[in-house]
Structures are given as structure tokens and as C-alpha cells.
C-alpha positions, 0 to 999 in steps of 0.5 A: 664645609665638611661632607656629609656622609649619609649611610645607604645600604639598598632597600632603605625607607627615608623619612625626608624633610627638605627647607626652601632657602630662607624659608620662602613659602613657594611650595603650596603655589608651585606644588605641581612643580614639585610632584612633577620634579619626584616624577622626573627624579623616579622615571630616572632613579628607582624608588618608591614615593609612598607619602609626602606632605607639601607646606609653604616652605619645605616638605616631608617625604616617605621614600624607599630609596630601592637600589638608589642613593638617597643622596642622588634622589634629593639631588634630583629632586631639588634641582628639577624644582629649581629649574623648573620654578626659575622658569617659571617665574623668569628668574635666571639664578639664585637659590632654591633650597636650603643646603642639604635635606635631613633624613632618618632612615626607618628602622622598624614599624615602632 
């Protein structure tokens, strides 16, 4: 697989969408885990959350991402789901989410 290279300079806002693995609708019964998975990624990375929609199979996020990498966000939050939700649901593996996020980084108001 050929790496994904995402551009990053500080300071950009992100429209994120992120997709469950097969498009499994687990988010709107487990949302607490996600919205506790962007807390523990913020309290670790610095960046701003300034809106996100939850449907049952992936998610939409507004982020700035400060002096943070994108990247290491989504990494964080994606994985303190998972762990979370395996937990949970007393699963000891298997995938969560899709490969990747898309992203699109915010230019101007327009």
C-alpha cells in the first residue's frame, strides 16, 4: 500500500469524514464512546472540536487542527474508539474502522 501523504502546516481547520469497517452502524448506540475518544485524543493533543455530526456508520468532524498533525489526531481518535468499544462489547480484535479518514482542509469562509 503507497503512503498517504496529507499536507499540515499549524493552524489548519479540517472537514473530517471518517467510515466504520463495512460500514457497520455501531456509532449512534456507542456515541458516548466516540465523544469520550475526541476528549482523550484533545487532553492529549491540542486542537479545537468546533462541530461533528455522529450517524450510525461514520462520522463528520470540523476540527483545528492548532500545532497538531491531523494525522496523529484521527490516530488517536480512531483507536480510543476501538479500544474502547471492543471493551465494551468483550470482542478481543477485529476492525473498527475503515482504512484512512478523508479530509479537506479549509480554505476560506466561501
Amino acid at each position: 500500500m503507497s503512503k498517504l501523504r496529507r499536507y499540515h502546516t499549524a493552524g489548519n481547520w479540517y472537514f473530517i469524514s471518517n467510515v466504520t469497517y463495512l460500514r457497520r452502524p455501531l456509532l449512534i448506540e456507542h456515541a458516548d464512546l466516540l465523544r469520550s475518544a475526541f476528549d482523550t485524543a484533545r487532553a492529549r493533543l491540542r486542537y479545537d472540536l468546533l462541530a461533528w455530526v455522529i450517524l450510525p456508520d461514520h462520522f463528520h468532524a470540523l476540527i483545528d487542527s492548532r500545532e497538531s498533525d491531523i494525522s496523529r489526531i484521527m490516530q488517536r481518535i480512531k483507536m480510543g474508539f476501538a479500544a474502547n468499544w471492543r471493551r465494551r462489547e468483550e470482542i478481543a480484535r477485529g476492525r473498527v474502522w475503515q482504512n484512512r479518514f478523508w479530509d479537506h482542509i479549509i480554505l476560506d469562509q466561501d
